[in-house]
ZARO-681025 format. One record per residue (C-alpha): residue in three letters; x, z negated, y. Coordinates in steps of 0.02 Angstrom, whole numbers, plus 50000, padded with zeros to 5 digits. Example, Ala and Ser with C-alpha at 12.3 -4.5 7.8 and 13.67 -1.06 7.14 Angstrom:
BEGIN
ala506154961049775/ser506844964349947/
end
This chain:
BEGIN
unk500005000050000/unk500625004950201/unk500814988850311/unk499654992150447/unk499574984850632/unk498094984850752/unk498754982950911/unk497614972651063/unk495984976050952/unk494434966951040/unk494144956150892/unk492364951450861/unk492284936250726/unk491434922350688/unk490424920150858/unk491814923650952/unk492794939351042/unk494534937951080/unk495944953151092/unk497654949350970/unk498484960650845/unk498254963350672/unk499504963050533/unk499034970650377/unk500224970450195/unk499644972850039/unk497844975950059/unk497754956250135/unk497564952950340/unk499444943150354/unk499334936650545/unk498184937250687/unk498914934250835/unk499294939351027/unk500674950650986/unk501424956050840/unk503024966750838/unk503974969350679/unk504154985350582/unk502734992650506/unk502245009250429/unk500575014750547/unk500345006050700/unk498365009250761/unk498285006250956/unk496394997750972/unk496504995251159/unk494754997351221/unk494044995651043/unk493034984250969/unk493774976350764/unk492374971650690/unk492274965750476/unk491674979550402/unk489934981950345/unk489374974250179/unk487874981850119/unk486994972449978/unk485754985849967/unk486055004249939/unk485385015449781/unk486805030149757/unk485745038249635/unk487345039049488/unk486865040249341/unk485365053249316/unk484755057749495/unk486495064649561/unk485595079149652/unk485225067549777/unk486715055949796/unk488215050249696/unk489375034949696/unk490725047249781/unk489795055549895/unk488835038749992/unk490265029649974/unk490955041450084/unk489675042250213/unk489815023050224/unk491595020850258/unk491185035050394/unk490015022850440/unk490905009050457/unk490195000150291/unk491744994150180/unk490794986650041/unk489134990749934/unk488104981249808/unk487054993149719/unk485364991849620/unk484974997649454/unk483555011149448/unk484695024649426/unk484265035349243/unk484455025749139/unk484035009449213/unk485614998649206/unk484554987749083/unk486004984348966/unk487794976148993/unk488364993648925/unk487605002949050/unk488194992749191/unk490004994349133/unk489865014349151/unk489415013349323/unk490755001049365/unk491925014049298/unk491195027549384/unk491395018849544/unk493245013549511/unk493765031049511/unk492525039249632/unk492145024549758/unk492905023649913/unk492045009149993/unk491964992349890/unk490884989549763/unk489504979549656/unk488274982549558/unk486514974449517/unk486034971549322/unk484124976449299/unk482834964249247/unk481394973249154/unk479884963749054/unk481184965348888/unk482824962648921/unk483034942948939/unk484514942348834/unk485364956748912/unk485234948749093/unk485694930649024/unk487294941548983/unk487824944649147/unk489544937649231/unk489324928249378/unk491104933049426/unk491224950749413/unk489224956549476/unk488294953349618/unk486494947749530/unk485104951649453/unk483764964249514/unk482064960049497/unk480624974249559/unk478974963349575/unk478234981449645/unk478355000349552/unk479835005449528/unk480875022749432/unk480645019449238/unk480515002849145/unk480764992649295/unk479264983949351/unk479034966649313/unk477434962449294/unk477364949649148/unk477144932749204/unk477864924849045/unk479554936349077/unk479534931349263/unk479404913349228/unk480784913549093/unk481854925549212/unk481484911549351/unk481744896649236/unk483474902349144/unk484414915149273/unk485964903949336/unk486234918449439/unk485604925849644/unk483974935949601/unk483544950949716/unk481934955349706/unk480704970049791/unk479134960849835/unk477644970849852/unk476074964149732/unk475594980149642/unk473804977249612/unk473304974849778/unk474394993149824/unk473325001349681/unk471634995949744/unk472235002149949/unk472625019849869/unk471025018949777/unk470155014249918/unk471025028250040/unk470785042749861/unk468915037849886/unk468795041750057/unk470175057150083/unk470315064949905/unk472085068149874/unk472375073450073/unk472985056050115/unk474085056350274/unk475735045150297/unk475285036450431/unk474155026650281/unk475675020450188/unk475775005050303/unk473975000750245/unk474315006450049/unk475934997250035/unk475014984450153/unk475634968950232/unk474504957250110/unk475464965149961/unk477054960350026/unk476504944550087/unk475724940149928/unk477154945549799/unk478404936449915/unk477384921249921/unk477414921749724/unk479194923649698/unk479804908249819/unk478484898949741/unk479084901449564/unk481144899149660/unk480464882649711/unk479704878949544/unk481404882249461/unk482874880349591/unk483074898549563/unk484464907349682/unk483144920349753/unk483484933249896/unk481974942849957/unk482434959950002/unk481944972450127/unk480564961950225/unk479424971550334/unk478044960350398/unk477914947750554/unk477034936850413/unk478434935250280/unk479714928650415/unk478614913150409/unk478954909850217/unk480784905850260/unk481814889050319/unk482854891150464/unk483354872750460/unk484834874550328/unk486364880150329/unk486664900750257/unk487944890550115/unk486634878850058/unk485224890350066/unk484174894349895/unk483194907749968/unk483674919050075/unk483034937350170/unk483664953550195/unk482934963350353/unk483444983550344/unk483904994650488/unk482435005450467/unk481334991650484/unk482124985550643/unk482245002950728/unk480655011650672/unk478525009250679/unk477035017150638/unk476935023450784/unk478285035450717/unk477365042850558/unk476725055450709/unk478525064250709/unk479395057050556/unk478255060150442/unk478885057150231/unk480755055350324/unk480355037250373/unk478975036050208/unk479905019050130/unk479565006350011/unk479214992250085/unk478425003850211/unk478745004650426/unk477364994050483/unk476804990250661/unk477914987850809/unk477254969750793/unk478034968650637/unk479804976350698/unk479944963250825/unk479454948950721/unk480794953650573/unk482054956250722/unk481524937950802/unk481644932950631/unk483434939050613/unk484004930050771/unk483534914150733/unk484004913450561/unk482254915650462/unk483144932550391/unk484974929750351/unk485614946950302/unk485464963650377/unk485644978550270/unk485214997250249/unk484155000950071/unk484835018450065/unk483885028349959/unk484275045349981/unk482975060849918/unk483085081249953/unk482305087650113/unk481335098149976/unk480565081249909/unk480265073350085/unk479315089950125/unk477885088050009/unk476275080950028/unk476195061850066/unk475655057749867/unk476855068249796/unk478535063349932/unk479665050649862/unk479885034949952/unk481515030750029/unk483035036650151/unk484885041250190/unk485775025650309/unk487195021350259/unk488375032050384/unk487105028050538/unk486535009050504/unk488265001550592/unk487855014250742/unk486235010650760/unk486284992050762/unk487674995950902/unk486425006051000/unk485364990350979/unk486784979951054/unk486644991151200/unk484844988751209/unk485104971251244/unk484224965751073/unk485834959850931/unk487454956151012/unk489084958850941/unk489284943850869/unk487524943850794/unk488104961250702/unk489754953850635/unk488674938950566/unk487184947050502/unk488044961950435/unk489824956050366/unk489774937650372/unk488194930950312/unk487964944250153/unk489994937250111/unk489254918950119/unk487444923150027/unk488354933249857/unk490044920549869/unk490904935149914/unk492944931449869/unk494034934150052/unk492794945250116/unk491584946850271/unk492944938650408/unk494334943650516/unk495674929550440/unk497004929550378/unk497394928050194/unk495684939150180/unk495434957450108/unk495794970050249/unk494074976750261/unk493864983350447/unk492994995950561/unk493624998750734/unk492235006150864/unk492155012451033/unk490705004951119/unk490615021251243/unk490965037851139/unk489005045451127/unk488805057650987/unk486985065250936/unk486695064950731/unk486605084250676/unk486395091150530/unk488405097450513/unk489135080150532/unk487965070850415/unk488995064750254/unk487655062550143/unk487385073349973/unk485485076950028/unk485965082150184/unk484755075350323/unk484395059750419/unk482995052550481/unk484125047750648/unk484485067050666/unk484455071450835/unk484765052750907/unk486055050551021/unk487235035950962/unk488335025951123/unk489465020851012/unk490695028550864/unk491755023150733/unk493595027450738/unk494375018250613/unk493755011150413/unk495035000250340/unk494584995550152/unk495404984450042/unk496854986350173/unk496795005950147/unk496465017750315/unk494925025750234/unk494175035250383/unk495245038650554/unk494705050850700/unk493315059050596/unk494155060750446/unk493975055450292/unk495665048950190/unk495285046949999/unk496985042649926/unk496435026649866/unk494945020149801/unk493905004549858/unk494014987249766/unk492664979449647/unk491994961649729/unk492244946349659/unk491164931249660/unk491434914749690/unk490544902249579/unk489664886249641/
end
């Protein structure tokens, strides 16, 4: 590995800004301090620039193995270092489902020669593999992934005999998609009766409705509670659910936890008018109500973790009619900016980004030396200029499927520099692959 110094980088850690060099050896931040000067094989001038930890996204679905027309490990790993996320935890409805120990070691190899970001993956909990999940190394993988809502293949879980024994016996975090599926199936029966097949997407807010994620998420804390499960809700998207969570403890001693997603702090209904299936998600965009409620909820520590839930699809498949479009979107390479263009907005600060975004998902999964700008810690880094605007076009999206549902937004800010694992990943625009990102560890408690 190169030794690397950052020289007078606007560090933004732990609450705090401050400008100081950066040493980096062996993959591992050696000093921090005011000035460094010793020889060094790349020196990176950061004067003006912003060093923030990089991104660490505990939610992303690369689509490898089985769907790779969309998306594959390589490819959105890519477009997240370009985006200034260094590490990814990703979930298991890929074909197969990663419903065996077996099938979670292939994509951990598949990722430890294609992956250029940092990586985890979710085992899948389904209504018959107990056993198989009970197998899982607390070590060496991020949790277990439960879908309490449809999901691709054998992934529901809808038993409540398996979701009590799941609750009861996992030692380890559960994730789980909370979205009660009855109630969803008697909303689209509802809208079928009145519309025939002709539903419009501005009803997914009211199909995937508030009171189906309110009621599944109510369920799963109560059955955390019932069992001092480790439980992280993911991907909230109602004013309502913020109110299920404690504010009053500590992120470290927290049993249950929140994720809040970009899309669901940038978009609204109100958008269904011009976005159409492109902003068509699972949990879906609800009312600007909602979006201000999750973002309260974020600053005041309801919601710990902010993340992207990239789920990438073909512009073919987001062109079809509302029934028929797939659920889910490309974020990975625009999250980091667009949580910067909320900075400039006056809504997240810096500091809130670096917490929410690098610090708190290190402290939720027990993250090894990740997540912080210290020394003896992984070098995973993104330098940004706060005033470098750039629109999102078609020819400088990363992604496999090709689109975004930010295209034609006009981002202040752009990321220069991606340091992973103490690697310069991406510099100036460019991509540099020559080494490959790091599998997580986890820290036991």
């Amino acid at each position: 590995m190169s030794t690397i110094l950052i020289k007078q980088a606007t560090i933004v850690n732990e609450g705090r800004q401050f400008i100081a060099d950066v040493l980096i050896k062996n993959g591992i931040i050696e000093r921090i301090d005011s000035h460094i000067d010793q020889y060094i094989d790349q020196t990176i001038n950061a004067e003006g620039l912003y060093l923030l930890p990089g991104m660490i996204d505990d939610q992303v679905h690369f689509r490898e193995p089985g769907l790779t027309y969309k998306a594959d490990i390589r490819s959105e790993s890519r477009a997240a270092v370009a985006g200034g996320i260094t590490s990814f935890m990703e979930m298991p409805n890929t074909v197969p489902n990663t419903l065996t120990q077996q099938l979670l070691q292939d994509k951990y190899d598949i990722a430890a020669r294609t992956s250029l970001a940092n990586y985890s993956f979710f085992m899948g909990a389904s209504n018959d593999n107990l056993d198989e999940v009970l197998r899982t190394d607390a070590a060496n993988v991020c949790g277990i992934k439960v879908f309490m809502g449809s999901s691709t293949g054998n992934m529901l879980v809808d038993n409540p005999t398996t979701l009590e024994k799941l609750f009861a016996e996992c030692p380890m975090l559960i994730a789980t998609h909370c979205e009660d599926e009855q109630t969803i199936k008697d909303n689209l029966e509802h809208f079928k009766q009145l519309l025939g097949e002709n539903i419009p997407v501005k009803l997914h807010p009211k199909i995937r409705s508030a009171e189906a994620c309110y009621l599944s998420s109510s369920m799963a804390i109560e059955l955390a509670k019932k069992h001092d499960t480790r439980l992280h809700i993911l991907h909230i998207s109602t004013e309502r659910e913020t109110h299920l969570f404690d504010n009053t403890i500590p992120l470290k001693d927290k049993k249950i936890t929140a994720e809040a997603c970009v899309h669901h702090l940038w978009f609204s209904d109100a958008d269904y008018e011009t976005k159409g299936n492109l902003i068509k998600w699972n949990p879906a965009v609800k009312t600007a109500t909602d979006r201000d409620g999750i973002l309260k909820a974020v600053l005041d520590n309801h919601i710990d973790i902010i993340a992207t839930d990239h789920a990438p699809h073909t512009i073919e498949e987001k062109a079809k009619a509302y029934l028929q479009a797939p659920s889910g979107g490309p974020l990975v390479q625009h999250a980091l900016p667009a949580l910067l263009e909320m900075h400039h907005q006056g809504k997240l600060t810096l500091e809130q980004i670096a917490d929410k975004a690098a610090h708190a998902p290190a402290v939720c999964f027990n993250i090894e030396k990740r997540g912080f700008i210290r020394e003896g810690y992984w070098a995973d880094l993104v330098l940004v200029n706060l005033n470098a605007p750039w629109a999102v076009a078609r020819q400088n999206i990363l992604y496999k499927c090709g689109w975004s549902p930010f295209e034609g937004q006009t981002f202040q800010s752009a990321i220069t520099h991606t340091i992973v694992s103490g690697n310069l990943a991406y510099a100036d625009g460019k991509l540099i692959d020559k080494e490959m990102g790091q599998r997580l560890k986890f820290e036991i408690r």
